[in-house]
C-alpha angles and dihedrals in degrees: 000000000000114000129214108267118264104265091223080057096056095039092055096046100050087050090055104056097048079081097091086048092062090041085054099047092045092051089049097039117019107034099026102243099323118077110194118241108243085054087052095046086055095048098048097043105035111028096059093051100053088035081059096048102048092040083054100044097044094048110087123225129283108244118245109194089164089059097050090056100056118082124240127277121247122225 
């Protein structure tokens, strides 16, 4: 049975992959055509990542009634 995908997933996901949209308009607007390298290598390291982390952490959770009715397993 296949379940909904976790809303922190999808945030995340989507922000990241905005990514390529900002790498896109910096190269069109801000740098002419030619984004250096070193801005490049930022954008494409270290915004996804953050991008990923506050889209996660502002989306709330997906609620899992199926898992609040099963026990516990024992170890």
């Amino acid at each position: 049975m296949a379940r909904p995908i976790e809303s922190k997933v999808t945030a995340a996901t989507l922000a990241t992959a905005i990514t390529a949209l900002v790498l896109w308009l910096l190269g069109e607007y801000a740098f002419d055509g030619d984004v250096p390298e070193a801005v490049a290598g930022v954008v494409v390291t270290v915004v996804p990542a953050v991008a990923a982390f506050i889209a996660g952490w502002w989306t709330k959770h997906t609620p899992r009634p199926d898992l609040a009715t099963k026990p516990p397993e024992e170890v």
